[in-house]
PDB file of N, CA, C and O in Angstrom:
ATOM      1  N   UNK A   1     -78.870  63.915 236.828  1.00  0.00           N
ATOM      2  CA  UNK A   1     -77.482  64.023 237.202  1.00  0.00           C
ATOM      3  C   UNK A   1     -76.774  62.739 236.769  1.00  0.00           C
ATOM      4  O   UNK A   1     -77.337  61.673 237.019  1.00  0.00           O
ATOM      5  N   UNK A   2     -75.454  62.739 236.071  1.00  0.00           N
ATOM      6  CA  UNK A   2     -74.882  61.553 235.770  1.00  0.00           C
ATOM      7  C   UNK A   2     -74.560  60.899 236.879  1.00  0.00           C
ATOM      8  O   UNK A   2     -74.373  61.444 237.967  1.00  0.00           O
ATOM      9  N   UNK A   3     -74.446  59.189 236.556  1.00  0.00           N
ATOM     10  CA  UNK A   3     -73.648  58.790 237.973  1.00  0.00           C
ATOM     11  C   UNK A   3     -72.101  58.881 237.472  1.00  0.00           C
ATOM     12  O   UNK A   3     -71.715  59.064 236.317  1.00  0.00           O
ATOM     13  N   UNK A   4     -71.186  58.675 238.850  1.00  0.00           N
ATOM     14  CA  UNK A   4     -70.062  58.880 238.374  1.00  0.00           C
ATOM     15  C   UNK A   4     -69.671  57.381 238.458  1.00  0.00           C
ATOM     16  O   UNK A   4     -69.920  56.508 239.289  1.00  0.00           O
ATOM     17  N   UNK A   5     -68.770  57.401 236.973  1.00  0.00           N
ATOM     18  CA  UNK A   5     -68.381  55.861 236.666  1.00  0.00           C
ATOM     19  C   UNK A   5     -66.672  55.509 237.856  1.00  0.00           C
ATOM     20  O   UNK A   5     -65.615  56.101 238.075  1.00  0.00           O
ATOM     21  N   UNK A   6     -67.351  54.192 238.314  1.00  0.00           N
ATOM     22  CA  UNK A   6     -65.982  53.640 238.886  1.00  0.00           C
ATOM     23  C   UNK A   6     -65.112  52.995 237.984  1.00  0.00           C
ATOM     24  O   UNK A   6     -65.401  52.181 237.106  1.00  0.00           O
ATOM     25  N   UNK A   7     -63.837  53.527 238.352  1.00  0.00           N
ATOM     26  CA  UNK A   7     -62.742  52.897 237.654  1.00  0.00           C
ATOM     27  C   UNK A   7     -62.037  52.778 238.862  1.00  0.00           C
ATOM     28  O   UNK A   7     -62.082  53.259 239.994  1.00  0.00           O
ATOM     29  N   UNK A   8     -61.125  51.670 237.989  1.00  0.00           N
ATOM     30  CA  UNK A   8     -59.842  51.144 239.451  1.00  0.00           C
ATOM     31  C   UNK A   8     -58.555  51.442 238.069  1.00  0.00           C
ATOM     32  O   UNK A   8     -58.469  51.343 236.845  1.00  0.00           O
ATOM     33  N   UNK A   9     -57.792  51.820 239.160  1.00  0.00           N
ATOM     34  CA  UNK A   9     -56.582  52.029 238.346  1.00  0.00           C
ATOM     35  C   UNK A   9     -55.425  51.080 239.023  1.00  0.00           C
ATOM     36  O   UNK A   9     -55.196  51.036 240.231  1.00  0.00           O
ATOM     37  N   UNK A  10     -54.784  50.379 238.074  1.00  0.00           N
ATOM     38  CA  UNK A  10     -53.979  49.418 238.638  1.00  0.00           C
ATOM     39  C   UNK A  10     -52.321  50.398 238.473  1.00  0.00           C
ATOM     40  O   UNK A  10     -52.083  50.967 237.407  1.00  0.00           O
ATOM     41  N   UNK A  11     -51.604  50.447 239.313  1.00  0.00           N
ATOM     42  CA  UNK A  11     -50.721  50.510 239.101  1.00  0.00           C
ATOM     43  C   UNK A  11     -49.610  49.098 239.130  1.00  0.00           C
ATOM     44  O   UNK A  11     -49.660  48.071 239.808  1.00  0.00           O
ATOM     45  N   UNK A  12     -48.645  49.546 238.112  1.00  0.00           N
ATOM     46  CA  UNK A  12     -47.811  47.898 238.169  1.00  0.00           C
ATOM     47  C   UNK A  12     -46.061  48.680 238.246  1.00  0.00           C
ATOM     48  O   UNK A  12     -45.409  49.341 237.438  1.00  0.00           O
ATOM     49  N   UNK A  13     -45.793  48.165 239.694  1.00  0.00           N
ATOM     50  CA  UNK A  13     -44.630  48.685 240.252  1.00  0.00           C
ATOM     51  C   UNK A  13     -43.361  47.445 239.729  1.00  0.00           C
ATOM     52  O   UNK A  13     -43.440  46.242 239.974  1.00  0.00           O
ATOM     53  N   UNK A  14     -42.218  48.133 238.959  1.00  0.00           N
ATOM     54  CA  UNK A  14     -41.549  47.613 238.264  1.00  0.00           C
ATOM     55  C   UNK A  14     -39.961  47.735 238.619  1.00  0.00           C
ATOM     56  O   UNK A  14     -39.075  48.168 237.882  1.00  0.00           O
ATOM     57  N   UNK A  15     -39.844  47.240 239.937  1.00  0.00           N
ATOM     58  CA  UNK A  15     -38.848  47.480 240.666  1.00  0.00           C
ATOM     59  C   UNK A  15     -37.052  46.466 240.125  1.00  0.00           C
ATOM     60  O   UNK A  15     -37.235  45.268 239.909  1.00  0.00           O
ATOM     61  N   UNK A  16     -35.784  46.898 239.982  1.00  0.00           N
ATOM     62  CA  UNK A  16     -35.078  46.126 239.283  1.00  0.00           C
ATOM     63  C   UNK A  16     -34.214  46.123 240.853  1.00  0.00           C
ATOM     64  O   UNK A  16     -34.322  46.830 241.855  1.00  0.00           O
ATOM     65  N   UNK A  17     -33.362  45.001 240.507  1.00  0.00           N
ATOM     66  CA  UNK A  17     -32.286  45.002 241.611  1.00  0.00           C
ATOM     67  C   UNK A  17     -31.390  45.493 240.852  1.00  0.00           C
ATOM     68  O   UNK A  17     -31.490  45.738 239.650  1.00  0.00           O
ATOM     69  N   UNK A  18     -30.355  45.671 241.648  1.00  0.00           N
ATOM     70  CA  UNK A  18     -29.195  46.239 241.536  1.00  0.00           C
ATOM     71  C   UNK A  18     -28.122  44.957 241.124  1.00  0.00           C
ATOM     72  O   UNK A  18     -27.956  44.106 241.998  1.00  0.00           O
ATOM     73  N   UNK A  19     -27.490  44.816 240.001  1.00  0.00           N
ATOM     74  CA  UNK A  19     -26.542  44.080 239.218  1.00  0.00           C
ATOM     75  C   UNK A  19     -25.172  44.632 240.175  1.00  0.00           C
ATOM     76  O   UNK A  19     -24.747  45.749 240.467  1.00  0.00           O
ATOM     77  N   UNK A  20     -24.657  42.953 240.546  1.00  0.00           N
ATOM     78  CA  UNK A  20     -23.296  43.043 240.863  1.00  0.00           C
ATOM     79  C   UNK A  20     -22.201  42.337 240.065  1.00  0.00           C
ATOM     80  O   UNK A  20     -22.444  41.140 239.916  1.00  0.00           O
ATOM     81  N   UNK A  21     -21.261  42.682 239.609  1.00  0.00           N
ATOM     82  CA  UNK A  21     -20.369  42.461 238.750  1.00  0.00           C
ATOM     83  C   UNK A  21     -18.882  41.669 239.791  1.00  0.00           C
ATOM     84  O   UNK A  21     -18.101  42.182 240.593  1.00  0.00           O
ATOM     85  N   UNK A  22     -19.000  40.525 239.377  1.00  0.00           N
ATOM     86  CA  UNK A  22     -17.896  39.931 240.259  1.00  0.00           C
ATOM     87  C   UNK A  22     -17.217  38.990 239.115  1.00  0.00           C
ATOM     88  O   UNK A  22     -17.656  39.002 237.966  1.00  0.00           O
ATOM     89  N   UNK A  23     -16.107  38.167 239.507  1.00  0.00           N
ATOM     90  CA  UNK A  23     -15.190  37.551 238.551  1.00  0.00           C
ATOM     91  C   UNK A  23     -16.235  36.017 238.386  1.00  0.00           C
ATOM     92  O   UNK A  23     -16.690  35.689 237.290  1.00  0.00           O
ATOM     93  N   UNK A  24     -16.450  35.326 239.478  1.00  0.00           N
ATOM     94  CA  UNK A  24     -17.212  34.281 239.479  1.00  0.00           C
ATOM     95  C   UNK A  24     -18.692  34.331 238.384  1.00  0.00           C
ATOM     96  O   UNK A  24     -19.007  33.385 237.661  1.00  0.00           O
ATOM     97  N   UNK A  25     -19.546  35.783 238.479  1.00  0.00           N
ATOM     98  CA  UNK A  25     -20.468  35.834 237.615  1.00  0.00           C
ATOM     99  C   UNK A  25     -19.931  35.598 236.229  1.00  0.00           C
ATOM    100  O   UNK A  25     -20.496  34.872 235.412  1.00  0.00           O
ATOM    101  N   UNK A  26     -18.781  36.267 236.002  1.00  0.00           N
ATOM    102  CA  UNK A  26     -18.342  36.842 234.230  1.00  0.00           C
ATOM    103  C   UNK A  26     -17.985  35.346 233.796  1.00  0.00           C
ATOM    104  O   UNK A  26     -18.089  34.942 232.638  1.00  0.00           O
ATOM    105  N   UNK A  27     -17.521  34.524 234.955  1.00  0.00           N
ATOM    106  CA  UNK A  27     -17.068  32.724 234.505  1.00  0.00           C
ATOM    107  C   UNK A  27     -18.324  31.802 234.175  1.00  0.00           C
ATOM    108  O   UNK A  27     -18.270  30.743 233.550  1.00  0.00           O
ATOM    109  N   UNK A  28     -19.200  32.257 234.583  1.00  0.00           N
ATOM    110  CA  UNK A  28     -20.693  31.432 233.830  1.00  0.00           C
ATOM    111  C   UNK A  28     -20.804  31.240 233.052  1.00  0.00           C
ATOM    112  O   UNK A  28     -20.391  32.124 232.302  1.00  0.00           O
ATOM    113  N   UNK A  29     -21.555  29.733 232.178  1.00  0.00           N
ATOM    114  CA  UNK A  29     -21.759  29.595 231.446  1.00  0.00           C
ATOM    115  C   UNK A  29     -23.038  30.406 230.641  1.00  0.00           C
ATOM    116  O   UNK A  29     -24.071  30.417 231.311  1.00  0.00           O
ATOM    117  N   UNK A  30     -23.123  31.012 229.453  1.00  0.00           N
ATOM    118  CA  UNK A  30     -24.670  31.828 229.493  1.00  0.00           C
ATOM    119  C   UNK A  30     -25.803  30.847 229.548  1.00  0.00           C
ATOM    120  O   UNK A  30     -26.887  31.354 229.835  1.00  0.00           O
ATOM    121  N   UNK A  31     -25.789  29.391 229.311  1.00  0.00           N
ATOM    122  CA  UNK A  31     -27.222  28.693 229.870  1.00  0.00           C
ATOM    123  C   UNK A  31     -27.431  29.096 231.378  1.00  0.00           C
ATOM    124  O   UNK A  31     -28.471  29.418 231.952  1.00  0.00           O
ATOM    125  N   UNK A  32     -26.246  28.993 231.817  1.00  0.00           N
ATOM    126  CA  UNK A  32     -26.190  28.934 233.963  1.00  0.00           C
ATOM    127  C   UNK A  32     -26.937  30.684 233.941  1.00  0.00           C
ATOM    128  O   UNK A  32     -27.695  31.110 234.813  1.00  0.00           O
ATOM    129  N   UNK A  33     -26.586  31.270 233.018  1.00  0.00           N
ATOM    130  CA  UNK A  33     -26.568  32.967 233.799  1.00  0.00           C
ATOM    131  C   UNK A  33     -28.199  33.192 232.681  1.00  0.00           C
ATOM    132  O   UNK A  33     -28.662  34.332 232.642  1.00  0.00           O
ATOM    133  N   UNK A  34     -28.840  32.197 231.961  1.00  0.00           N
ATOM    134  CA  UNK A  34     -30.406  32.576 231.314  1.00  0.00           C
ATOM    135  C   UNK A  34     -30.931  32.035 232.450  1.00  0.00           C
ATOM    136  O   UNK A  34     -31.691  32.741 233.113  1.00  0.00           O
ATOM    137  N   UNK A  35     -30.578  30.473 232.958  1.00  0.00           N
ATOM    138  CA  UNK A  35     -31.104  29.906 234.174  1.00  0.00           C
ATOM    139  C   UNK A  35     -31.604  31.162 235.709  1.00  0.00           C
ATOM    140  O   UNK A  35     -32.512  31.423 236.498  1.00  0.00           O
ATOM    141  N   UNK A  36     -30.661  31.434 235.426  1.00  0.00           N
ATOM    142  CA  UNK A  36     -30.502  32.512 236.531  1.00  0.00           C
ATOM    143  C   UNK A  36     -31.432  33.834 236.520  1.00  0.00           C
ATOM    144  O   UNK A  36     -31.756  34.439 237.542  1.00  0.00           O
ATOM    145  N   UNK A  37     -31.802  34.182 235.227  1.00  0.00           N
ATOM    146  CA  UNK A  37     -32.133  35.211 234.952  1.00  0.00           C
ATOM    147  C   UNK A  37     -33.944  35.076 234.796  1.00  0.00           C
ATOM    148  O   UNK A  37     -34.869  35.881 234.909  1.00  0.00           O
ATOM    149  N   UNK A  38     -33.843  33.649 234.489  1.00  0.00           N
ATOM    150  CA  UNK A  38     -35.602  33.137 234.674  1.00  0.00           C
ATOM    151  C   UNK A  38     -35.906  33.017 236.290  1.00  0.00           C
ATOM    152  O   UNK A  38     -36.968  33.315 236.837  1.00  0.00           O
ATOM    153  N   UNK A  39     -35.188  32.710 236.669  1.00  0.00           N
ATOM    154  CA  UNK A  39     -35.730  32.923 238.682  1.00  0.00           C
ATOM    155  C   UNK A  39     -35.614  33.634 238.976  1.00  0.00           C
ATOM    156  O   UNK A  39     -36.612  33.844 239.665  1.00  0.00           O
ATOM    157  N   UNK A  40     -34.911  34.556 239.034  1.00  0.00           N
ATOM    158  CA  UNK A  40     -34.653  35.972 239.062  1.00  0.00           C
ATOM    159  C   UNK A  40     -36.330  36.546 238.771  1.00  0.00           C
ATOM    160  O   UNK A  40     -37.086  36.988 239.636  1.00  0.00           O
ATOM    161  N   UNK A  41     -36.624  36.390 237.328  1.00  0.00           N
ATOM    162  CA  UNK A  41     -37.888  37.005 237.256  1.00  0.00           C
ATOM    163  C   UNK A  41     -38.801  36.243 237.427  1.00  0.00           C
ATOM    164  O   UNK A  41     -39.922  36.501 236.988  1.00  0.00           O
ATOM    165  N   UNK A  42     -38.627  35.533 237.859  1.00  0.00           N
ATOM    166  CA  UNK A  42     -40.254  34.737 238.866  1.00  0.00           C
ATOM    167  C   UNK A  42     -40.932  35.377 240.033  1.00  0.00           C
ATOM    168  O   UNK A  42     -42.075  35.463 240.480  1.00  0.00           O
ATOM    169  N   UNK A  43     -39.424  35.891 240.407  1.00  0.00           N
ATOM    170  CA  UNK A  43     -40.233  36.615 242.288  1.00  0.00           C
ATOM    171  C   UNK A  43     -40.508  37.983 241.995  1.00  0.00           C
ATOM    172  O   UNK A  43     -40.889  38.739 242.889  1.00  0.00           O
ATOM    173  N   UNK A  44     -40.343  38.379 240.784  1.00  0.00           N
ATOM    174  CA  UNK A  44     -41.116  39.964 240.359  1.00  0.00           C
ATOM    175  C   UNK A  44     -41.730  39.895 239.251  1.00  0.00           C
ATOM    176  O   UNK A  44     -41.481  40.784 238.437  1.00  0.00           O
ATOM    177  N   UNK A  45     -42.912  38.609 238.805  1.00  0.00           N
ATOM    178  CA  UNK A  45     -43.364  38.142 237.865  1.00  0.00           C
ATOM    179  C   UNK A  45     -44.736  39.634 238.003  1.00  0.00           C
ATOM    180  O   UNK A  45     -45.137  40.241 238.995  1.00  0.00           O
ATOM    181  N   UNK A  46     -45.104  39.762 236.524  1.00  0.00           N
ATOM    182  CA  UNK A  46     -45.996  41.164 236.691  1.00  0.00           C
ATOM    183  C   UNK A  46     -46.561  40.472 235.646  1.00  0.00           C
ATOM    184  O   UNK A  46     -46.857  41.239 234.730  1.00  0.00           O
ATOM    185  N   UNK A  47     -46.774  39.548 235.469  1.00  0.00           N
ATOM    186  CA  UNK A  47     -47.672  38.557 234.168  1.00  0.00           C
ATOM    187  C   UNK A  47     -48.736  39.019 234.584  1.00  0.00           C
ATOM    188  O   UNK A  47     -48.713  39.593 235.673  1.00  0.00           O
ATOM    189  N   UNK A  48     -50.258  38.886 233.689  1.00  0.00           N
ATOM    190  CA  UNK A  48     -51.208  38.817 234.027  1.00  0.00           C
ATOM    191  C   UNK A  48     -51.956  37.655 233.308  1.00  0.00           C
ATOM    192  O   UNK A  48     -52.061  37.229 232.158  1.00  0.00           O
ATOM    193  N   UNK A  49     -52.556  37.264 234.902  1.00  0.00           N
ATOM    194  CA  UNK A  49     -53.018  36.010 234.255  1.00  0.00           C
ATOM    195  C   UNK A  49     -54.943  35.386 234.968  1.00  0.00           C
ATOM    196  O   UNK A  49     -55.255  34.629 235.888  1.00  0.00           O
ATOM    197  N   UNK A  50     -55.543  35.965 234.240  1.00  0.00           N
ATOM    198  CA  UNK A  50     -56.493  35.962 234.841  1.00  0.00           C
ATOM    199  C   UNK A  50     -57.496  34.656 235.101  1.00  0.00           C
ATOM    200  O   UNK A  50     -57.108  33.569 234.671  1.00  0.00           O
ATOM    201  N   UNK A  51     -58.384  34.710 235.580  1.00  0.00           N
ATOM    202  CA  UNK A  51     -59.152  33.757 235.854  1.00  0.00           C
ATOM    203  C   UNK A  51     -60.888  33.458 234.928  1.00  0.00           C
ATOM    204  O   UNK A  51     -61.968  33.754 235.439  1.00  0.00           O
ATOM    205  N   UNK A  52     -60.749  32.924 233.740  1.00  0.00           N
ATOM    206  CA  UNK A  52     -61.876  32.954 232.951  1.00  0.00           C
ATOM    207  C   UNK A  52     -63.031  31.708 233.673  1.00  0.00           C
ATOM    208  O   UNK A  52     -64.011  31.465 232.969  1.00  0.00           O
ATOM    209  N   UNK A  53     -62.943  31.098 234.758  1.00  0.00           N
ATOM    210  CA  UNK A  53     -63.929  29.928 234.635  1.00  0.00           C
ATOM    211  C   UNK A  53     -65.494  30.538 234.777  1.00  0.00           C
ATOM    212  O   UNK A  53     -66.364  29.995 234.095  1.00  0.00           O
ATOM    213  N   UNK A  54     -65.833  31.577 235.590  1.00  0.00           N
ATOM    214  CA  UNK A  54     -67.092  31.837 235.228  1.00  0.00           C
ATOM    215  C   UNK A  54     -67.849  32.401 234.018  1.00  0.00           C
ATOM    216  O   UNK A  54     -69.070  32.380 233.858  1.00  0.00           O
ATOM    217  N   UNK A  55     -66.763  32.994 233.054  1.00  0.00           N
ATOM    218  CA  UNK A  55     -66.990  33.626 232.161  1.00  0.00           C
ATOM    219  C   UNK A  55     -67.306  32.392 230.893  1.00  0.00           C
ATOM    220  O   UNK A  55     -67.913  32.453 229.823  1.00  0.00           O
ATOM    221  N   UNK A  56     -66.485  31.153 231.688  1.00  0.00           N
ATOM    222  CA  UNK A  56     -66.971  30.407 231.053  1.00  0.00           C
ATOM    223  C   UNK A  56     -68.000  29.179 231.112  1.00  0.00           C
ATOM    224  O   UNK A  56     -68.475  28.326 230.362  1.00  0.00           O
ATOM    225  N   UNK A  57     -68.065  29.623 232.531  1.00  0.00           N
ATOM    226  CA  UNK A  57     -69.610  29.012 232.822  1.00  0.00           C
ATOM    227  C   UNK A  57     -70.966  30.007 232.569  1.00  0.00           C
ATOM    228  O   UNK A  57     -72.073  29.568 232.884  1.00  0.00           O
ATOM    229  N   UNK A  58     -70.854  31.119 232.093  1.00  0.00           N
ATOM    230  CA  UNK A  58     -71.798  32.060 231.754  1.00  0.00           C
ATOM    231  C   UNK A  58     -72.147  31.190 230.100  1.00  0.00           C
ATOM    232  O   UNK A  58     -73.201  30.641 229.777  1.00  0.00           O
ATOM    233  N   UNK A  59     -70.973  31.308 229.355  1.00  0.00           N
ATOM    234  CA  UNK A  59     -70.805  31.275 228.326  1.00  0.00           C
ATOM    235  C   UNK A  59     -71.940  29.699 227.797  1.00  0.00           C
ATOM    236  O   UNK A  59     -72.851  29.615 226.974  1.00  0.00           O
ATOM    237  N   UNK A  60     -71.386  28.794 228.618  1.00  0.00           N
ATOM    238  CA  UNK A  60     -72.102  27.531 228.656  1.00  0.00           C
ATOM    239  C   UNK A  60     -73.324  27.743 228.955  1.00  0.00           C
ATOM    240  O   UNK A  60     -73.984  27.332 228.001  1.00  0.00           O
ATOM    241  N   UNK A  61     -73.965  28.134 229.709  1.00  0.00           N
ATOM    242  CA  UNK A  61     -75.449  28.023 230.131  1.00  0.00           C
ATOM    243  C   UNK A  61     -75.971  29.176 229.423  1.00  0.00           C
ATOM    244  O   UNK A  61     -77.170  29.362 229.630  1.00  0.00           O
ATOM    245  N   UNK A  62     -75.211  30.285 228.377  1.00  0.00           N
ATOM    246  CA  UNK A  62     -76.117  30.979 227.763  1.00  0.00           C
ATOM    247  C   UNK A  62     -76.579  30.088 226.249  1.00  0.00           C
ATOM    248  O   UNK A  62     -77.637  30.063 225.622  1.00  0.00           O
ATOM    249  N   UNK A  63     -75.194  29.378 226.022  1.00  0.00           N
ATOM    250  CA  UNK A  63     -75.560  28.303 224.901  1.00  0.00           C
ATOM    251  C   UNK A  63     -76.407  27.404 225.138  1.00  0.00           C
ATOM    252  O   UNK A  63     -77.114  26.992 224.218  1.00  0.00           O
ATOM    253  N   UNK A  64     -76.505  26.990 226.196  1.00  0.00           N
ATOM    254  CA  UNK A  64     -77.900  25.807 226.479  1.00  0.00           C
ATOM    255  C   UNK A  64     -79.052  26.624 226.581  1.00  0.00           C
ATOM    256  O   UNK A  64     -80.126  26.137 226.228  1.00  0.00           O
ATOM    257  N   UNK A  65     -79.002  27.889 227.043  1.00  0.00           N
ATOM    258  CA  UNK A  65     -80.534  28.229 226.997  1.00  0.00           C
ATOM    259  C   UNK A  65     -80.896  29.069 225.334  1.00  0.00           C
ATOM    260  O   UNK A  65     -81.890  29.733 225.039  1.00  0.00           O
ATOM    261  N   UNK A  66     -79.781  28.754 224.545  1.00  0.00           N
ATOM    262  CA  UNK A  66     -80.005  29.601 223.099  1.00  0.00           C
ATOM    263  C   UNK A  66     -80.677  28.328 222.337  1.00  0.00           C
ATOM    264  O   UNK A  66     -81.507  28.412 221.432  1.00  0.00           O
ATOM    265  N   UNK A  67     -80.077  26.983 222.960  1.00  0.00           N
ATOM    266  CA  UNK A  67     -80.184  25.588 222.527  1.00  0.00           C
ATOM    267  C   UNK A  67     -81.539  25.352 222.481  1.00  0.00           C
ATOM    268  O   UNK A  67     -82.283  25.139 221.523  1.00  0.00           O
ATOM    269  N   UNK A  68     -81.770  25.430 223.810  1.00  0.00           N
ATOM    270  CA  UNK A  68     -83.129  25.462 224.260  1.00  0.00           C
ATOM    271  C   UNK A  68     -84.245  26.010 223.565  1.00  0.00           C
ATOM    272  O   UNK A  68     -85.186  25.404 223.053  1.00  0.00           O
ATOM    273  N   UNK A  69     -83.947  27.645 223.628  1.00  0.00           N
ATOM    274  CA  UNK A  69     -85.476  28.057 223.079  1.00  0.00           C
ATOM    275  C   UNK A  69     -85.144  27.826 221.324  1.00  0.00           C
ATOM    276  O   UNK A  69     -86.122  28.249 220.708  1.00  0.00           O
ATOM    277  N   UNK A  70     -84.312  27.412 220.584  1.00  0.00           N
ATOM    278  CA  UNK A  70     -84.295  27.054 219.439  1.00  0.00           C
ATOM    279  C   UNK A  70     -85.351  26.035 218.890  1.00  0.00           C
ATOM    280  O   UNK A  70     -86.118  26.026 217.927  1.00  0.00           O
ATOM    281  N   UNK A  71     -84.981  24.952 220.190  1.00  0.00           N
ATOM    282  CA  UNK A  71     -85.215  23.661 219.875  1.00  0.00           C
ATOM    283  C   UNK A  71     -87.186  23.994 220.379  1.00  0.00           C
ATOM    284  O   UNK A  71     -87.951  23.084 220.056  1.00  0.00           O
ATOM    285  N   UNK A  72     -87.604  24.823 220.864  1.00  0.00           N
ATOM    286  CA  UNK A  72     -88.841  25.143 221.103  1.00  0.00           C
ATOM    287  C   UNK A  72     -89.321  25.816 220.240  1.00  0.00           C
ATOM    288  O   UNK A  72     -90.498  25.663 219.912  1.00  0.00           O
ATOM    289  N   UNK A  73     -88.641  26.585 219.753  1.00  0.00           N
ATOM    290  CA  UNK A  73     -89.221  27.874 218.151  1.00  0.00           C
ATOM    291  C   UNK A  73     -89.596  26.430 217.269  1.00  0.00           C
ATOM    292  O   UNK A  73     -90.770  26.384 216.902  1.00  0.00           O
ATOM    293  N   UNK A  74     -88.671  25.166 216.860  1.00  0.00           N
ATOM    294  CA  UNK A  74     -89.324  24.616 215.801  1.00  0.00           C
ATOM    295  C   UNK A  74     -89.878  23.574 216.303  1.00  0.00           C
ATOM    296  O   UNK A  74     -90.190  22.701 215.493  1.00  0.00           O
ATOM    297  N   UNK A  75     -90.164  23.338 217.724  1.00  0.00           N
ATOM    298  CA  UNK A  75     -91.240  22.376 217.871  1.00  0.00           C
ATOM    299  C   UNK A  75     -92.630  22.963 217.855  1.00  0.00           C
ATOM    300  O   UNK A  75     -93.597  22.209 217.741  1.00  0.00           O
ATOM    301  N   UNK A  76     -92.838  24.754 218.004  1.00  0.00           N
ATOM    302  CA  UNK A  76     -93.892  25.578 218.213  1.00  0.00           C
ATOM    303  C   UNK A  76     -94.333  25.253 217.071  1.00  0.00           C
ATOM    304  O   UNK A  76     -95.451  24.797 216.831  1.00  0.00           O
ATOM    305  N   UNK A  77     -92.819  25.640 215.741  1.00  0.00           N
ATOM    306  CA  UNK A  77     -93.812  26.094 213.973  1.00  0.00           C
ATOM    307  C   UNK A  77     -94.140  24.565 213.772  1.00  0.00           C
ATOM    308  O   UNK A  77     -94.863  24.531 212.776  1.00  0.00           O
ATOM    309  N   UNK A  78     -93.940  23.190 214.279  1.00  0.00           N
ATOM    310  CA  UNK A  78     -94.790  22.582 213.426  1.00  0.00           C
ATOM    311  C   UNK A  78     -96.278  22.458 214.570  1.00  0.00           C
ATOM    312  O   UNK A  78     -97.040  21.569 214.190  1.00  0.00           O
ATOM    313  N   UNK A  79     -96.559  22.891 215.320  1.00  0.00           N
ATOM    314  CA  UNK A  79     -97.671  22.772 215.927  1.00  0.00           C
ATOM    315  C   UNK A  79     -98.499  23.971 215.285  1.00  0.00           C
ATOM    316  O   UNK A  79     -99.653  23.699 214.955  1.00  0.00           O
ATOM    317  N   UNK A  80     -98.123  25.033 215.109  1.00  0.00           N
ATOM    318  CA  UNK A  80     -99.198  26.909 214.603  1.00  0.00           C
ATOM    319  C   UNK A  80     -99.118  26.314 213.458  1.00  0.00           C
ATOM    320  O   UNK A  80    -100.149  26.761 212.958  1.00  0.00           O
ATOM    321  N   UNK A  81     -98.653  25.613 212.632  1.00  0.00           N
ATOM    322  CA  UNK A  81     -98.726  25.655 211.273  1.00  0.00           C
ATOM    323  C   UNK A  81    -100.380  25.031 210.853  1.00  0.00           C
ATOM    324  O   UNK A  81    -100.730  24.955 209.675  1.00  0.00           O
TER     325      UNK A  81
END
């Protein structure tokens, strides 16, 4: 019988506010209203940004042990020889 494979399904909820149009907004400078528009999307940031450090501590200790039995394969061939 197969096993059944787990999956996770992420959903990524992409919610906008609602734009208000007033006289004070339309008087902005557009640096003031990009300023605005980067904090704005900070508090509904949907970046993904993951976390590699074990992947890169795997990565390291598989190279030291590749290091390793290397450095033993040619200390073996000059001893069998």
């Amino acid at each position: 019988m197969p096993s059944k494979s787990k999956q996770k399904h992420r959903s990524v909820s992409t919610s906008t506010t609602p734009t208000h149009t007033s006289k004070a907004a339309s008087t902005t400078t557009p640096a003031a209203a990009s300023t605005a528009s980067k904090t704005m999307g900070k508090s509904f940031s949907t970046e993904f940004n993951p976390d590699y450090t074990f992947v890169k501590q795997d990565l390291r200790r598989i190279g030291t042990l590749a290091g390793i039995f290397f450095v033993v394969l040619v200390v073996l061939s000059f001893f069998l020889r």
